[in-house]
C-alpha positions, 0 to 999 in steps of 0.5 A: 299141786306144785307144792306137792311136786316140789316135795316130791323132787325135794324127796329124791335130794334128800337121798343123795347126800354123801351121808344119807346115801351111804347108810342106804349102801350100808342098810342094803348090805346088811340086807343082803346079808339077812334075807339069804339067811333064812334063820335071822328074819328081816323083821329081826335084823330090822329090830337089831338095827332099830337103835343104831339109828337114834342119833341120825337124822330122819332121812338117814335113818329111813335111808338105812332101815328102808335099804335093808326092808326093800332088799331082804325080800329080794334076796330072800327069794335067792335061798327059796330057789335054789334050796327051797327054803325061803329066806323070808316068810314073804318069799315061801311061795317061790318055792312051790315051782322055782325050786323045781325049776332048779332042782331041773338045772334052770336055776339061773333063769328062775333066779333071773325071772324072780329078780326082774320081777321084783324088780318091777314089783317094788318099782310099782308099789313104790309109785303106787305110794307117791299117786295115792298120797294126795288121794288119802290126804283128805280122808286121813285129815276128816278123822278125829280121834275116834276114828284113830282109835277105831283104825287101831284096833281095826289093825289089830283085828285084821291081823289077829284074823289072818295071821292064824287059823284061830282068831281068838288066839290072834285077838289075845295076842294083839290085846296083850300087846295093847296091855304090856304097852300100858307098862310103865308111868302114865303119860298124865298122872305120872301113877306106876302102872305094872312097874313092880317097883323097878325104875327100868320099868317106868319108861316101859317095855321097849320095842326093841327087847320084844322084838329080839326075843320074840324072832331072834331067840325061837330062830336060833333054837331051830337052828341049833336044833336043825345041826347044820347049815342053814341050807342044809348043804343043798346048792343048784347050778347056775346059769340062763340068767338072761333067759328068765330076764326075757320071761318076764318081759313075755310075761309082762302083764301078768307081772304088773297085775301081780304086783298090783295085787301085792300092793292094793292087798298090803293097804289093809293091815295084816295083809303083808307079803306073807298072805300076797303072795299066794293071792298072786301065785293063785291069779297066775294059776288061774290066768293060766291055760296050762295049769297043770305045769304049776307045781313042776316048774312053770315060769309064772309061778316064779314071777307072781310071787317074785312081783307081789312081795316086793310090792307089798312094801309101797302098799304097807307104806301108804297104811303106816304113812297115812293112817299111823297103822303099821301094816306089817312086822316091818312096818310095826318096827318102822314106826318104832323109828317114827317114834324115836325121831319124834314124827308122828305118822298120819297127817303131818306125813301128807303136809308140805314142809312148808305147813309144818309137815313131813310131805318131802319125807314120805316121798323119800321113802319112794325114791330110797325104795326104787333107788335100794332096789335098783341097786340091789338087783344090780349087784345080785346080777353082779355077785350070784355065785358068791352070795349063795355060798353064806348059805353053806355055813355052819350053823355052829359058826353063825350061832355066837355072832347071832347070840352077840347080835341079839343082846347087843341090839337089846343093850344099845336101844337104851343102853340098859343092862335089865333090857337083858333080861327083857330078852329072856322072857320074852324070848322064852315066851316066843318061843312057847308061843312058836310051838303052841302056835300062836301068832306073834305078829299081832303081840307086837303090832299091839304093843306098837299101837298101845300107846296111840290107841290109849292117847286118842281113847282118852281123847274121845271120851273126854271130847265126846263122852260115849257118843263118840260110838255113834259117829257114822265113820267110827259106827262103820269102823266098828263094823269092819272090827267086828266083820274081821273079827268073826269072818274066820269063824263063819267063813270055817263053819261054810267050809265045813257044811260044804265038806259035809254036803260034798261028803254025802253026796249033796244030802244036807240031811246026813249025819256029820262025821264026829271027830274025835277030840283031842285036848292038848295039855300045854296050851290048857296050861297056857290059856289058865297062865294067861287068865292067872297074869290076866286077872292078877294085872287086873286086881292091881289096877283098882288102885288107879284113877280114871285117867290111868285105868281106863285103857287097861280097864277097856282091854283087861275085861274083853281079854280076861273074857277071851282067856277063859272062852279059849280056856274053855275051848282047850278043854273041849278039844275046840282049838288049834295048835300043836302040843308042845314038844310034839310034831304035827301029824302032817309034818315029819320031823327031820331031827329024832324028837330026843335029839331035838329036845336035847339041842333045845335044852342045850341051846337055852343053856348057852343064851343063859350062859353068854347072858351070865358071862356078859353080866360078870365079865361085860360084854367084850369079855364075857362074850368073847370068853362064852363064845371061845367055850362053845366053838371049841369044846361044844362045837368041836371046831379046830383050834384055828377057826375058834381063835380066828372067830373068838378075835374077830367076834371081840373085835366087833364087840369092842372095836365097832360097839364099844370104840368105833359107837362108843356103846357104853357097855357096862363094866362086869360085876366081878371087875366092880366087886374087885374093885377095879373098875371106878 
């Protein structure tokens, strides 16, 4: 007990050290920046980051990406009040009653309700971490590697079935992210495994690459589409901050039971801020005697969100500290740092330096989550008026610094030019998986977990053989998997025969409505991709041994499987989603659908153009020259702001990247056909 005390103090010196509390202030700044801008996520500007934090120390560099995760939700909440756009998907249900309250001139004190309660929530989740510490530490130390590998897919299974309608889509995306994990050489036998003869490969697919194309490239797709500001040139007056800071305080209980909510729901994988939140925007709802002020405005509609989805951080913590399962995109990505500073979550995380473990780092994170948050919420108080204005921009002007911003991030993980083109794909493949609808967290939380999954898989056959499955925890474990699995399923049919019953007054014995069905050719074309990529991968693997095949072997089958059931499910007009190209039928689109197909052509003309200027004429060049191009004469901006803008945009490439970094960017190709380069 004294130990974990003293690793609990020790926790808060780490922090303040000119040094590490410096990159906190920096990590919240960029936050800042990130959460007000609905069209660069957190989870990408967090994947942006990712590399620049190989060469700190531990508690740097979870100072920095921590900062950043505890403000972008906080000031994501900021553009859902007073545009009704949330800057994060965490704060999407803020909007439902403090965008009225601002569109009734109470901006700011739904902004001041929203911010105190966040306030209180991350404070909450936060010490929610340090009390269930010592709790977890003896379960996580009783599982052996069964129950590891049993917990992986358990995540993965959780957060394929809440992350979208259809769980089959959300299965198949986390399995072929367990797959792609499998590129490069293995661990053991050094055998090339989907290699395709490129040595890049071998190391595998980095995270990195993934991520950016993944959220960045769709995001900046929408914005080039959209035409215009990333607000959208809406705006509310200001005022009656005080005010909302006092709702809170009369409203203090149900603040706590919200964040209680967020924080207890994001221990389970999958049951990020996203889903949180409207479980507590539903318990202020229904505590409420006057519900029907909800939806027009009511005070606790704003502060249940507000509370829960800076909770949810402290939650997700105790899963990705104890368990090695990251609970969320963010933590997904947080684990990509664990791996990159060689610590390895799960019990080493909850041991006392002293043993050999971590323990004074895990309690860092509670001290950088109230201190980032303490200071975050101080500032916005402090800088409200101006910070909204970043909305305003146009999006013209954001487009080439984003663009730069995504294959710098992708170059400097590795500082390998091909990571480039690891962008593009997955980029496109992002996107085409946006519009079909299928879920993306689960590809990347699979690809994070591929590697952990594989070691203990292995692990468990060649400890136990095949009776590792009847270990009561591991029996239990498969139980959960396969309730997440099909909950959906069985949960969807009940709602259908209780909407059948309701429809014939109760008489279970009428005839149901057939629907008619409608077959969507892009996603039949999609899922009979997949089984071709599937099936391909698969004849290739007979050449590797025991050793290097039996992961892909365990994932490749069940997913082949999946393909064809989703295949089939595509040609009997049984699944969801959206053809591509088309608007849902509830949404109305706000751009012409030509005018949109041709900004969507265009903007994937100009990524591949800056990705081959970049290549022929490196990257401060080649940049600066594409960006020069399109702000003049594809944006039309005035001569002034396109040279003050293509100056600053190479200053930041060279100055900070290349001088200041010291990133070493590739010379361009034509400067090394020429000669000129060594």
């Amino acid at each position: 007990m004294l130990e974990t005390a003293q690793c609990f103090f020790a926790g808060l010196t780490q922090i303040f050290t000119m040094t590490t509390f410096s990159l906190m202030l920096l990590g919240i700044a960029i936050g800042f920046a990130v959460g007000i801008l609905p069209g660069l996520g957190g989870p990408t500007a967090m994947a942006l980051m990712l590399p620049f934090v190989v060469k700190m120390t531990p508690v740097e560099a979870f100072a920095f990406l921590l900062g950043m995760a505890c403000v972008v939700n906080t000031t994501g909440d900021i553009t859902s009040v007073l545009f009704g756009i949330p800057g994060e998907p965490t704060t999407a249900a803020t909007i439902v009653d403090g965008h009225p309250m601002a569109k009734k001139g109470q901006a700011g004190r739904a902004l001041g309700a929203v911010l105190m309660a966040a306030l209180i929530g991350s404070i909450f989740g936060a010490f929610m971490l340090a009390i269930a510490v010592p709790v977890v530490r003896p379960i996580v130390l009783s599982f052996g590697s069964p129950e590891f590998f049993m917990v992986a897919l358990l995540g993965i299974t959780f957060v394929a079935s809440l992350s979208g309608s259809d769980v089959i889509k959300g299965l198949l995306c986390g399995g072929l992210g367990l797959f792609v994990a499998t590129v490069g050489l293995d661990p053991v036998s050094g055998i090339q495994r989907f290699t395709f003869g490129q040595t890049f490969l071998w190391d595998g697919i980095g995270l990195v690459p993934i991520t950016i194309g993944f959220f960045a490239i769709p995001e900046i797709i929408d914005l080039a589409v959209s035409g215009s500001s990333i607000s959208g040139g809406k705006t509310g007056s200001l005022g009656g901050v005080l005010d909302g800071v006092r709702d809170v305080f009369r409203h203090v209980f149900l603040v706590l039971r919200c964040a209680a909510i967020g924080t207890f729901c994001a221990i389970i994988p999958g049951m990020g801020g996203a889903t949180t939140q409207w479980l507590s925007y539903a318990h202020a709802v229904q505590s409420s005697p006057n519900q029907e002020r909800f939806g027009k405005g009511a005070i606790e509609g704003v502060l249940g969100p507000g509370a829960s989805n800076n909770s949810t951080l402290g939650g997700s913590l105790i899963t990705t500290v104890s368990f090695g399962i990251p609970a969320s995109v963010f933590m997904a990505i947080l684990m990509g740092a664990f791996i990159m500073h060689g610590v390895v979550p799960g019990p080493d995380m909850l041991r006392p330096e002293a043993k050999g473990g971590h323990l004074g780092l895990t309690y860092s994170f509670v001290w950088i989550t109230v201190i980032s948050n303490l200071i975050t919420v101080g500032m916005i108080f402090l800088f409200l008026k101006w910070l909204v204005k970043v909305t305003q921009v146009r999006g013209s002007l954001l487009i080439p610094f984003i663009l730069m911003l995504i294959y710098l991030g992708a170059f400097a993980e590795k500082n390998a030019f091909p990571d480039l083109i690891l962008v593009l794909i997955f980029g496109v493949f992002g996107w085409v998986l946006e519009k079909l609808r299928w879920p993306r967290p689960p590809l990347i939380l699979g690809l994070v977990l591929g590697g952990l999954a594989e070691s203990r898989l292995f692990l468990s056959i060649g400890n136990y053989g095949l009776a590792w499955i009847w270990r009561p925890t591991v029996m239990v474990l498969i139980g959960l998997t396969l309730a997440g699995a099909f909950y959906p399923a069985i949960k969807g049919r009940l709602q259908k025969r209780k909407l059948r019953m309701a429809g014939s007054g109760g008489e279970s014995t009428a005839e149901p409505v057939k629907e008619k069905k409608k077959v969507d050719k892009w996603s039949m074309i999609f899922a009979l991709f997949l089984i071709f990529v599937l099936a391909l991968a698969l004849f290739q693997s007979r050449k590797f041994n025991f050793r290097a095949g039996l992961f892909p072997w365990a994932i490749g089958f069940p997913l082949l499987a999946l393909a064809i059931a989703q295949f089939g499910r595509e040609m009997l007009g049984k699944a969801q989603g959206r053809p591509l190209g088309k608007a849902a039928e509830d949404e109305e689109p706000e751009v012409p659908r030509d005018v949109a197909n041709r900004r969507t052509a265009g903007m994937f003309g100009w990524i591949l153009a800056y990705f081959l200027a970049i290549w022929i004429l490196g990257f401060p060049i080649g940049g600066a020259l594409c960006s020069f191009i399109q702000l003049k004469f594809a944006s039309r901006e005035k001569w002034l702001i396109t040279i003050l803008l293509t100056v600053g945009l190479w200053a930041f490439i060279y100055l900070l990247f290349q001088q200041a970094l010291h990133v070493p960017f590739p010379d361009g190709y034509l400067f090394e056909l020429l000669g000129w380069v060594e």
